[in-house]
C-alpha angles and dihedrals in degrees: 000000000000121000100211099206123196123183122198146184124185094341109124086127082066113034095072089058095034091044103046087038083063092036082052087062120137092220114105104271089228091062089058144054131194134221132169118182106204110211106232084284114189090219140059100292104107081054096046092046093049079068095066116020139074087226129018105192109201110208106194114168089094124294109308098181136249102296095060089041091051094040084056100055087052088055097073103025127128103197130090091237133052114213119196122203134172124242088236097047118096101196118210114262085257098045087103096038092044084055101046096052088055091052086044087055119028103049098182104054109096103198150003149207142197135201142242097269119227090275114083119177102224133063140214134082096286097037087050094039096043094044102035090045081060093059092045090053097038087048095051103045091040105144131064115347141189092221143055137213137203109205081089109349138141138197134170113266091233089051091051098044089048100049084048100256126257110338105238099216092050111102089193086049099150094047089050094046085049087047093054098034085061087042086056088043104253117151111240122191136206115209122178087184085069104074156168136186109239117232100203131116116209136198139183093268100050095039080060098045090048094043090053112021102032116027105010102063106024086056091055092046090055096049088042084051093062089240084093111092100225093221123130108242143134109341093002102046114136092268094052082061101041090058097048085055095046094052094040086058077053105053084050096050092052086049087046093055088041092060112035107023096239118145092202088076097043086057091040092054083051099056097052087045085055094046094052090054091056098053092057090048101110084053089045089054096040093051087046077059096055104032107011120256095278084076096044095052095047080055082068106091092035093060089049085055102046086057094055090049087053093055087044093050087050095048088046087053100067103040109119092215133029094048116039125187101283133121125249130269109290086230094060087035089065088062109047107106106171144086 
């Protein structure tokens, strides 16, 4: 039996789309429950979940974050497997089922994860390019993997129990429990088969906030902590750093110029910035494929940019004073969707 948990806060707008999406699966109701642990919202989503799920946990004492919220839902649940899905994640009909036949027969794998599919709901340049950069890199690294994410997710009960479930001061709490359920030997999978259409809209502001505040420097603090596996994967993989390397030399060659008048640093600044690009060329030409190279082109400044507010999380990060270890804000937790 699976117990499907969802945590929320404040969203109440989601939960009728991503709810009856899981209630629409095409795995047998009576191998699945469904939770959902509202985090003291200050809107309708305890009601509207009440709707949908078997159980519906109220936690009241002010928003605590996802992996309270999570670990709560575990808590009660009945099923050997424990399957973890955003409120703004609407998983495919087979997603469960799809879950369940990988644990049946591939006993020893411990834990698995999907990826966004090719549809995302909102529109606009950053929403495309954000939801649609998860599935590229989810897609590309599919296989065993040293990490774990949440936005549609799944892990054995006894696995979960056993590597002490989500920590609940982690902001990155799912990539750390991936990262201590490899140290303790436990086989984790990444399967792109397994999806879900993401709800989110993003914009500029928030693509920044989450790069820096939420995910940036809390990542390079947990790899800085030694809890971190060192291990290039996924968003961290050699290339990714490669490329933050290369656009902050030229951010320093443009400043360079700027400063001093040599040409030398301006072309020097030019050639970082083209080798970053291509780099990024097989993601540039698979992104031409799903959405035509005017929107891959348009993704080039916003990869540049991905790329700066990677050099500036990883300054921030050591920095002994300004952004102490601490995780995010539990409201800004329960958005974050990517690993």
């Amino acid at each position: 039996m699976l117990s499907v948990i969802v945590p929320v806060c404040n969203g109440a707008h989601f939960l009728p789309e991503s709810l009856s999406a899981l209630r629409a699966s095409e795995l047998d109701g009576t191998r699945w429950e469904l939770i959902v642990v509202d985090d003291a919202s200050r809107d309708h989503s305890a009601e509207v979940a009440a709707r949908y799920a078997d159980r519906v946990i109220r936690l009241v004492d002010g928003a605590s974050g996802p992996a309270v919220a999570r670990n709560r839902g575990a808590d009660v649940a009945r099923g050997s497997a424990l399957v973890f899905v955003d409120a703004d994640v609407c998983v495919h009909p087979d997603a469960l089922g799809r879950m369940v036949d990988i644990f049946e027969r591939q006993p020893d794998v411990a834990a698995i994860f999907g990826a966004y599919d090719l549809e995302p709901a909102a529109g606009g340049l950053v929403s495309q390019y954000r939801n649609l950069l998860h599935r590229y890199v989810h897609q590309r690294d599919a296989g065993d993997v040293i990490t774990f994410w949440t936005g549609c997710g799944a892990v054995r009960t006894e696995v979960f129990v056993s590597s002490g479930k989500f920590d609940e001061e982690e902001a990155l709490e799912d990539i750390e429990l991936g990262y201590r359920m490899s140290t303790l030997g436990y086989r984790i999978q990444l399967r792109p088969e397994i999806q879900g259409r993401h709800l989110k809209r993003w914009t500029l502001r928030n693509m920044v906030i989450t790069d820096v505040r939420n995910r940036g420097i809390p990542w390079v603090r947990l790899l800085m902590s030694g809890r971190g596996l060192p291990q290039a994967t996924l968003n961290i993989r050699t290339s990714e750093q490669a490329c933050t390397v290369l656009v902050f030399l030229g951010w320093l060659g443009l400043w360079a110029w700027m400063w001093s008048g040599t040409v030398t640093y301006l072309a020097l600044s030019a050639a970082a910035v083209a080798a970053t690009l291509a780099i990024n060329g097989p993601l540039l030409a698979w992104f031409a494929r799903q959405r035509g190279w005017w929107f891959a082109l348009r993704t080039l400044p916003l990869r540049l940019l991905y790329y700066t507010l990677n050099s500036i999380s990883v300054s921030l990060a050591v920095l002994p004073f300004g952004f102490g270890r601490r995780r995010a804000s539990p409201a800004m937790n329960h958005r974050q969707s990517e690993a």
